[in-house]
N, C-alpha and C positions, 0 to 999 in steps of 0.2 A: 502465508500464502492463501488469500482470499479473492472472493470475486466479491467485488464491494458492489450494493446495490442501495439508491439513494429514492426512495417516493416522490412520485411527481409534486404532493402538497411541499413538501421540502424545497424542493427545486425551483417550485413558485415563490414561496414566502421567501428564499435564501435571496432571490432573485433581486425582488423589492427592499429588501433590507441594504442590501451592497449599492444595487444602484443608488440608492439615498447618497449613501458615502460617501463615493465617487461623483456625483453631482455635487456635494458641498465641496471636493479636494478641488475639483477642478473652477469651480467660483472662487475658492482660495487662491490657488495657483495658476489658472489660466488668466491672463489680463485680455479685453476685449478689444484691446488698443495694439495688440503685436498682434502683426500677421501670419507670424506662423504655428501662437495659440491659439488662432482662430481657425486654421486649418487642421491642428490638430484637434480642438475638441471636438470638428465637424465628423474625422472620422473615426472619435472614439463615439461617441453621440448614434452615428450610421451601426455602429458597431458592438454597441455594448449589451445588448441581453445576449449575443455569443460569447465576448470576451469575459462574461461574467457566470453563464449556465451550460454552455456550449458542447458538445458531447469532444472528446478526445479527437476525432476526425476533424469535426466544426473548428476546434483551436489548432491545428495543426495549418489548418486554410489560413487562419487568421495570421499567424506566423510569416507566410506566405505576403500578405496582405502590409501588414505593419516593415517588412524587408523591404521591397518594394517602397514604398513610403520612405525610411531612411534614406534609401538611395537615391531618393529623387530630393527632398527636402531639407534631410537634414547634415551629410557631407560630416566627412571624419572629426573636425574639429571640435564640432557641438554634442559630438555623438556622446560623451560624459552625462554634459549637462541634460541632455534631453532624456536619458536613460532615469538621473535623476527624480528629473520632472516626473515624469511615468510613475519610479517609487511611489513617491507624494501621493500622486492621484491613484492608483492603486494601492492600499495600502496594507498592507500584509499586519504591522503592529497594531493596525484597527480591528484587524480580525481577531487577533491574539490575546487584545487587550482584556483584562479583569477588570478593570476598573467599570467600562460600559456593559451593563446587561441588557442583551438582543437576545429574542426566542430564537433564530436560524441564524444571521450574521455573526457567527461563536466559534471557534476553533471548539471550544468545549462542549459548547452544543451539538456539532458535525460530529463527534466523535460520539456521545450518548446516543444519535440519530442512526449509524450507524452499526453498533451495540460491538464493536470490535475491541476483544482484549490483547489480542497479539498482533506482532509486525505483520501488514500486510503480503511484505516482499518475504521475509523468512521463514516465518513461523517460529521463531526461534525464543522472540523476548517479547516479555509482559511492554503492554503501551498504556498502562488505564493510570487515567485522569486521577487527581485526587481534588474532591468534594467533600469539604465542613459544611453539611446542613448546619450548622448553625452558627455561626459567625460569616458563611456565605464565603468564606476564601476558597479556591479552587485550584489546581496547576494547570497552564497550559497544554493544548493538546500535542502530540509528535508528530510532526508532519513534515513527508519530503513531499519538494515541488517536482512533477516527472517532467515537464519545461521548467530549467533551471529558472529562478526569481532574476538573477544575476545576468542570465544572457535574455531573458526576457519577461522585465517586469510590467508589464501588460495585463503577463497571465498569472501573478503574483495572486489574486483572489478566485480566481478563476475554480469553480466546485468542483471541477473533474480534473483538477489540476492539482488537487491537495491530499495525497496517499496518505492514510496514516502509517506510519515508520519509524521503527525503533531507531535511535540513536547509532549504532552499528552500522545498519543501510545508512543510513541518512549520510555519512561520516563517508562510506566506502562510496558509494555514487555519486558524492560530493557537486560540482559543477559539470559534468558530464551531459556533452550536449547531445539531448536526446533524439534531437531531429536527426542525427547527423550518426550517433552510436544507440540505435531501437531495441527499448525493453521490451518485454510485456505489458500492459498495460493493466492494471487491477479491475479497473470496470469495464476491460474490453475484451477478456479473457475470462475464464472458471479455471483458477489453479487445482480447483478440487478434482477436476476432471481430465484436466489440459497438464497433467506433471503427476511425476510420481517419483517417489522414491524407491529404488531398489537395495535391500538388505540381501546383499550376500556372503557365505561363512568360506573359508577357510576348507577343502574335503583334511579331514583328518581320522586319525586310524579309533577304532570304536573305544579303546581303552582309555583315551584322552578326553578332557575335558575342552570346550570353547574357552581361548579368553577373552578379551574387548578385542583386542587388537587382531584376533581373527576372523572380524566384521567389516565391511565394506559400505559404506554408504553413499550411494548417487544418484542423484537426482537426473529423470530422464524427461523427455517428451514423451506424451501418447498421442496428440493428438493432432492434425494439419491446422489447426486454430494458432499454435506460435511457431512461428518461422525459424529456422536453425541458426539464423543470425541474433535474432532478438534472445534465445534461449542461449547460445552460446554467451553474448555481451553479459547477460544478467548473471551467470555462475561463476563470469569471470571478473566482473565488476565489485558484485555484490558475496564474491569468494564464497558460495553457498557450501560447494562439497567441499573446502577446506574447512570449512567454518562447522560443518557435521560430525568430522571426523571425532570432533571433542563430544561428540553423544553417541562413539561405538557403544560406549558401556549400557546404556539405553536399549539398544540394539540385541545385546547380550542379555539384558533382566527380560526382553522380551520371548527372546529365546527360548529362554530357560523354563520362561511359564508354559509357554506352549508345550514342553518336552515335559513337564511334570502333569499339566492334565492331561496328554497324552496318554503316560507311563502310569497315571495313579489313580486322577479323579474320574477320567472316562469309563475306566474298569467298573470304577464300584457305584458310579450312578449314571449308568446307558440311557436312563431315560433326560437327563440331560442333552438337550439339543445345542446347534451353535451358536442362538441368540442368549440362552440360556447364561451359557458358558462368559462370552460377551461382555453380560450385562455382570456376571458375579465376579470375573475375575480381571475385569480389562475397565471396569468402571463405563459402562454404555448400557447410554440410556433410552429411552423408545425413541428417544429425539438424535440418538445418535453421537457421537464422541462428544464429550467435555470439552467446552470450549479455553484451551492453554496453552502453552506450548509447547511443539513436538507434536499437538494431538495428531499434524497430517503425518509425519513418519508413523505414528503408530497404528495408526487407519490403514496407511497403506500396504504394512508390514501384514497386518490381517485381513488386507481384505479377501484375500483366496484360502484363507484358512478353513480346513473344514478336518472339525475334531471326531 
């Protein structure tokens, strides 16, 4: 659960990189001799540095813009093939590709540009790349498209169109049409700020000890920034409080530190304050939690701790 934020220099250079692309697929692909590739390259052509950099709102227009267009142009029977086409000329395995090295046009580039080691949608699971400096092999990077590729390959390259996403998400939100079923959106929201997880225990009698399973984990809103629909769709989609329940035990080792510096280390060194505490026993650093997974449950578990 990130708020992903991409530099204008990126934004420009990713820009000119794709559009290259997409200008060779469609001299590929478009013939200048059919007329209704020549209608369609007019309003990819009108249309492309949005279809290509366009903020989350600007593609959602576009969507808008390209229906429209089917409806009037291209009629049920063609609708395969022209979805097709669209693949072609946007091309998602050109992003993807290892084989060609581009400074910005790189799934594995976006993902180093972006410095993100976990699911954007969960927090839950490692996303990072893997890089041989020295034979230059690389993995591709995780990515779910938040306008499915499938019901709209248009927006197949589209930079605000590419979450990075664990396998898990990717899998669980699968073709879900987002116009139609609204998530949150990673670059249009701060899950940092805009959610939170709430840990709570079991009341039990003082003799007893916590187990896992006397912990609670759910994920709430705090803020008017995501709407009750869009936050409901994502917990349900992307099964987030079922999917935590497997990290009460997490929940319970957090616990338990708290209740021991509580009960032990606060006694015998008060000059210990809360950052103190923090940084020695929660591993935080002046920069703030380790970037991993779980770090937001655990951030949020403390954030009102005061030892």
């Amino acid at each position: 659960m990130r708020c992903l934020i991409v530099e204008p220099v990126f934004i420009c250079e990713y820009e000119i990189e794709a559009r290259k692309v997409v200008e060779d697929r469609m001299n590929e692909y478009l013939s200048p001799t059919n007329g209704f590739h020549c209608v369609l390259r007019k309003l990819i052509e009108d249309n492309l540095e949005t279809l290509l950099v366009g903020t989350p709102r600007q593609l959602r227009r576009q969507i808008t813009l390209f229906q429209k267009f089917e409806a009037d142009e291209v009629g049920i029977r063609r609708k395969k093939a022209y979805k097709k086409l669209l693949g072609n000329i946007f091309d998602y395995q050109a992003f993807k590709s290892l084989a060609v090295t581009r400074d910005y046009f790189s799934a594995y580039r976006l993902h180093a540009h972006l410095n993100l080691r976990v699911c954007a949608y969960c927090d839950e699971n490692y996303i990072i790349p893997v890089s041989d400096g020295i034979s230059g092999r690389r993995s591709k990077g995780p990515y779910d498209h938040y306008y499915p590729e499938s019901l709209y390959p248009y927006l197949a390259i589209s930079l605000f169109n590419l979450i990075p996403a664990c396998g898990t998400c990717n899998s669980l939100k699968g073709h879900r049409d987002t116009v139609v079923y609204t998530l949150p959106h990673p670059y249009l929201v701060n899950f940092e700020t805009d959610l939170h997880f709430k840990v709570s225990k079991k009341r039990l009698k003082r003799s007893l000890k916590p187990i896992k399973d006397d912990f609670a984990i759910n994920l709430q809103v705090v803020s008017g920034c995501i709407s009750r629909v869009a936050f409901t769709n994502m917990n349900t989609f992307l099964e987030i409080d079922h999917r935590y329940t497997n990290h009460r035990s997490t929940a319970k080792v957090l616990y338990d530190r708290c209740e021991l510096i509580a009960a032990q280390i606060k006694p015998r060194f008060p000059g210990y304050n809360n950052k103190k505490i923090l940084q020695s026993f929660f591993n935080v650093s002046a920069d703030g939690y380790e970037d991993g997974p779980l770090r937001k449950l655990e951030a949020d578990y403390l954030k009102n701790k005061r030892f």
